[in-house]
N, C-alpha and C positions, 0 to 999 in steps of 0.2 A: 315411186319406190326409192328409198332413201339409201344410197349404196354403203356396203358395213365401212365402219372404220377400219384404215391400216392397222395392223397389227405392227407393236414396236419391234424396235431390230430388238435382236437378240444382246447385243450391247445394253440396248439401256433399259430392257427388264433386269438386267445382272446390277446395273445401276444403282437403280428403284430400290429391288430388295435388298442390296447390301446397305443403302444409306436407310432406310427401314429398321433393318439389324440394329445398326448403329446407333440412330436418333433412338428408338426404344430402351438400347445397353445405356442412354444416360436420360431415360425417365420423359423423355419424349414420342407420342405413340402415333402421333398425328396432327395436321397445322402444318407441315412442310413437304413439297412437294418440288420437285425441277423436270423443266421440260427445255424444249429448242424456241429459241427466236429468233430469226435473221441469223441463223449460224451459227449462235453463241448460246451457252448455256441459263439459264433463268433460273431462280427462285422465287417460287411461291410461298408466301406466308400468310395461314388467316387471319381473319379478325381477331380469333381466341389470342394469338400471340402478337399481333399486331395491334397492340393500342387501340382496339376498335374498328380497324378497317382492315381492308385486304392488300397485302402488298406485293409489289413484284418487282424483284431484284436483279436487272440485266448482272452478268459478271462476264468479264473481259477472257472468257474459256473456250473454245472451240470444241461446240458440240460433237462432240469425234469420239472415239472409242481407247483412242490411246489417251484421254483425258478424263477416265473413269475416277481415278482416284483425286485427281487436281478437285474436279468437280465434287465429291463426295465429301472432301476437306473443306473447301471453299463454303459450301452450306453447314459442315458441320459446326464451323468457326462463329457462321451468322448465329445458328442456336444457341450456342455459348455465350456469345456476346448477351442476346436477349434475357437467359436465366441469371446473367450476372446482375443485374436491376439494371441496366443499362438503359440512356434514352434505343430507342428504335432506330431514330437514324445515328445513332451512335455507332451500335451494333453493328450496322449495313454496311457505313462508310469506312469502316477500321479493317472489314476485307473486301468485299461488293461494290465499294464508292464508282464512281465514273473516272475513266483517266483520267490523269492534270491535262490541261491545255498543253498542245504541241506532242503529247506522248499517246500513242495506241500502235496495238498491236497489229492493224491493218496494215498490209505495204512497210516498204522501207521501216530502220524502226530509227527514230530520231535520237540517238545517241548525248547529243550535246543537251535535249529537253531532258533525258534519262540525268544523266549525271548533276542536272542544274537543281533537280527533284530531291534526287539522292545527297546532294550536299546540304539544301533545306530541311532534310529530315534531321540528319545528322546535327545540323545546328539545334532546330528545333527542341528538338528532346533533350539537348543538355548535355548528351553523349561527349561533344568534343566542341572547343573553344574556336571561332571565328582563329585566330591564330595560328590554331593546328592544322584546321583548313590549308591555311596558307601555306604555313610550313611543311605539311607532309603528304595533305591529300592531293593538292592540284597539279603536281608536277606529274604526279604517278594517273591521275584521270586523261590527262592530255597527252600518255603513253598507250590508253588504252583509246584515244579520240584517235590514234594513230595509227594503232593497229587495226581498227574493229574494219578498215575497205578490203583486207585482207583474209580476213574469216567469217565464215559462214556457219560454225557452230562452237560452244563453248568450248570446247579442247582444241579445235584452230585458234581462239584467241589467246587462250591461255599458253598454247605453243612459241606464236609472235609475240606474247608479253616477253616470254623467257629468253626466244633467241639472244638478244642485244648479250644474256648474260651466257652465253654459251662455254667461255672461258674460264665462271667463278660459280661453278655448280654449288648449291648450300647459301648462297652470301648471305649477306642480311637484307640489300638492297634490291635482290631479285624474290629470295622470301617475300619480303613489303608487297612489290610489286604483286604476283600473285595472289598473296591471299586479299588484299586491297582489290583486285580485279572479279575472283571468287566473290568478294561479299557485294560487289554490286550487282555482279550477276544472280546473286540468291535472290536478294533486295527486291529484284525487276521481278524474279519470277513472282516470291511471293508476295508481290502487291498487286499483281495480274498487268506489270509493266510491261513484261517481256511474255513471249509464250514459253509455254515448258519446257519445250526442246532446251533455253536457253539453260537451266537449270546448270551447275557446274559440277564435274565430279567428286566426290565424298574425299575422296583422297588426293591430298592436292601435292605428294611426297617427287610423282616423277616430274612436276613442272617445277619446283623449288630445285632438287637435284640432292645433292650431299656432298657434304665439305672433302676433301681427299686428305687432306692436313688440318690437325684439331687445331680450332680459334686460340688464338694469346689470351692469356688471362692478365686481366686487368690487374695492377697489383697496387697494393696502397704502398705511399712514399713512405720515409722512414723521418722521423723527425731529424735527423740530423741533415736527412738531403732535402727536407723546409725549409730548414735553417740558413741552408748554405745558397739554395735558389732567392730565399728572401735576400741576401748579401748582395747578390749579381744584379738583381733589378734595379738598371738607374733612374729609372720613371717613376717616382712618388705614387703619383696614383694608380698605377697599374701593381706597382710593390702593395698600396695596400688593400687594392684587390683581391688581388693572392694571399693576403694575410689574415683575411676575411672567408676567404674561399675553405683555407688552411684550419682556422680556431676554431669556426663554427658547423665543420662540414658540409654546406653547401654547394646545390646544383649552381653552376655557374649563370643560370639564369636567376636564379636568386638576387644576384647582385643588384638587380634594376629593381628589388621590390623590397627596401628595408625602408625602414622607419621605427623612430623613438616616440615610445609611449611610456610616460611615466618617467622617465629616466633609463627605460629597458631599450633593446633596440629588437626590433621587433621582422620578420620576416611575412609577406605580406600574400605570397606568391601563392596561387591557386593553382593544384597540378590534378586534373581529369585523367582519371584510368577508368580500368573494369572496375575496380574495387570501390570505388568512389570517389570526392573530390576531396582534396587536403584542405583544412583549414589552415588561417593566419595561426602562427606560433612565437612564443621568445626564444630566443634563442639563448645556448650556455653554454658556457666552456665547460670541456670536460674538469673533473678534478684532479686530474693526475696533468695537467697541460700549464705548468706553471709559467712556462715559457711564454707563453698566450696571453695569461696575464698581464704579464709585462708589457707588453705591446699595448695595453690600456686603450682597445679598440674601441672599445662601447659610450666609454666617457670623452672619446674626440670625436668620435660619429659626426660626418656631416657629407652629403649626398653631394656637391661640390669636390668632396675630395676625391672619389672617383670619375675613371677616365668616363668621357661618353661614348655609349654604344647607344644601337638601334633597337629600339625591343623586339624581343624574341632574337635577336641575333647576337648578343650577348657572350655565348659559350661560342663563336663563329670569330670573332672579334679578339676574346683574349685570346686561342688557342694560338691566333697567328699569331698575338704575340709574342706567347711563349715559344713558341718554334721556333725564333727568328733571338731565343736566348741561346750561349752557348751550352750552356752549361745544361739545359732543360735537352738538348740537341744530344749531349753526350749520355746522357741519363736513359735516353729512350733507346740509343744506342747498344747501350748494358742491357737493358730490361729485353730488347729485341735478340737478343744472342743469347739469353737465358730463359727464352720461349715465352716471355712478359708483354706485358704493354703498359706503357705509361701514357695517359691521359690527364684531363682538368680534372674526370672523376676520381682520380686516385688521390686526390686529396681529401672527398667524400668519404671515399673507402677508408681513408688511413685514420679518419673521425670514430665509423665503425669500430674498425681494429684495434684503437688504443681503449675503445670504450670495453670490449670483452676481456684485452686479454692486460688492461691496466686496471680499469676503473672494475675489479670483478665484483662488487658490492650492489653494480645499477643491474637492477633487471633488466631483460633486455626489452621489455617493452615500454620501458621508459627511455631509454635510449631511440627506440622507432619513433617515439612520439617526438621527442629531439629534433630528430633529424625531419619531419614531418612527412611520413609513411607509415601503413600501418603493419602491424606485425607480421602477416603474413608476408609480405613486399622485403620486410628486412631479413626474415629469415632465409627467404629464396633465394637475395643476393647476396649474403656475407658471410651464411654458413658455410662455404665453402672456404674459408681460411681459418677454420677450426682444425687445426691440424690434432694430430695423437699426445704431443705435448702438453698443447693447450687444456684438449681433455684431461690428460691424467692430469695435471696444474690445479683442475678444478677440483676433478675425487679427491686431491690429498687435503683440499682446501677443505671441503665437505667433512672427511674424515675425523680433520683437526675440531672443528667445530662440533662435531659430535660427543667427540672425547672431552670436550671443554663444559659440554649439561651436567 
């Protein structure tokens, strides 16, 4: 006599039928199927959708009941992939794949294989530059390499990320931190790196904190205090750094990537956001920047005449120079007592600023292109010195031009 089969838990008939629902709600009725193997979740795919044979896709899920939904996505993901024309191990491998070497969910979780994965991805895709790596990712991973013997679930790490900053609730540098820590922990869950639990909370507001005192605003220099900073510079090349920084409004990393084309002098620099990557551009003087001209930058251009800096360390490099001006000393002093701040970028800024509220004739997205950002990026940062003035400046200009058809 052949004893009946077990009857499933009640969990994963709830399963079954909901990813049933689901696979059907997107024109799939049948061909996919998940059950337990060695403790972990499986899927089944037929031949019908399997290229001709039958497939079975371990995933890195723990057959368990609080993992009803992990598991129901995780398949749902593979079938998408499949109707997208995708190869089949295309499909599998982009959620389903097998851990990288050194990384699984069994036992201890290897941290240093997680983040060595997470930094190749990140390269990989193009997301962010081997450089940025350098510069912003790895100091903040080896804060979380530090914390992670301390905590046992994602709001323990997130807690010991924050401590260190317990005195600068809001920063920027404790912001970084966290959401830098959050996105690896999403990362791990959903590549089946990590287990769910690891998952981080939606709201990341109590571990960032808030400012108690609103941030200084950046404020662009005034041509007359370019003027007079240009004067005090006894360094040749560092004077025409800054005079370069000053004409053309550039990021201070810019400096290490000009070059003449044609007889233009040309900026070379490639800068990766969300929004996408900046192409090379010419650069120009505004038209209202007579003073700039004079300076006849472009026709002595020569890569020699600037000081040497490190790449990527560039804006690291001048700032201390300019610190160690008096006069650059006195200035941040003013701007600090009048709730301001002066920086390398206010020289950027003050590029912006003479461009609206001198040059009013450029549109402004011929000005973003300038500066090499796209229009959204420039309105985010510079509309904010559109003051009431400036507006009405424009309506009356508007007006007149009306009255002038």
């Amino acid at each position: 006599i052949i004893p009946p089969m077990p009857r499933p838990s009640v969990w994963v008939t709830v399963l079954r039928a909901g990813l049933s629902h689901s696979l059907s709600q997107e024109g799939c009725r049948s061909g996919i199927t998940v059950n337990e193997k060695r403790g972990k979740a499986r899927v089944n795919i037929s031949e019908a959708l399997g290229d001709g044979r039958r497939r079975q896709v371990p995933l890195s899920i723990d057959w368990a009941p609080e993992n009803v939904d992990a598991i129901r996505e995780a398949t749902l993901a593979i079938y998408r992939g499949l109707v997208a024309v995708q190869p089949v191990e295309v499909a599998i491998e982009a959620v389903a794949g097998e851990p990288e070497a050194g990384i699984s969910n069994a036992g201890p979780i290897n941290w240093p294989a997680l983040i060595e994965a997470f930094r190749e991805r990140k390269l990989g895709s193009g997301e962010i530059k081997p450089t940025t790596w350098i510069n912003i990712y790895a100091r903040r991973m080896k804060v979380i390499l530090a914390a992670v013997d301390r905590a046992e679930t994602p709001v323990q790490l997130l807690e010991a990320i924050a401590a260190p900053w317990a005195s600068q609730p809001g920063c920027r540098g404790r912001q970084l931190q966290v959401q830098q820590t959050a996105a690896i922990l999403r990362w791990g869950v959903d590549t089946g790196r990590l287990p769910a639990e690891w998952a981080p909370p939606l709201d990341l507001s109590p571990y960032v904190g808030r400012k108690r005192e609103a941030a200084a605003v950046t404020t662009p220099l005034a041509v007359g205090e370019i003027l007079a900073l240009v004067e005090t510079i006894p360094d040749s090349k560092w004077r025409y750094a800054f005079q370069l920084l000053s004409a053309y409004g550039l990021r201070p990393e810019e400096l290490q990537h000009l070059e003449l084309r044609g007889g233009r002098l040309w900026c070379t620099y490639s800068k990766v956001s969300s929004r996408g990557r900046t192409e090379p551009r010419p650069l120009r003087l505004l038209p209202c920047d007579r003073w700039a001209a004079e300076w006849n930058l472009e026709a002595n251009y020569q890569a020699d005449r600037l000081p040497p800096m490190k790449p990527g360390l560039g804006a690291d490099a001048m700032g201390l120079y300019m610190r160690r001006r008096e006069l650059w000393t006195e200035l941040r002093q003013r701007y600090e007592a009048e709730g301001e701040k002066l920086v390398l970028y206010s020289c950027r800024h003050a590029y912006a600023h003479r461009a609206h509220t001198l040059c009013t004739m450029l549109p402004t997205k011929f000005v973003a292109a300038a500066m090499g950002h796209s229009l959204e990026t420039h309105l985010a940062a510079y509309s904010r010195w559109i003051g009431d003035d400036e507006v009405d400046a424009a309506f009356e200009r508007a007006a007149l031009r009306m009255e002038q058809l």
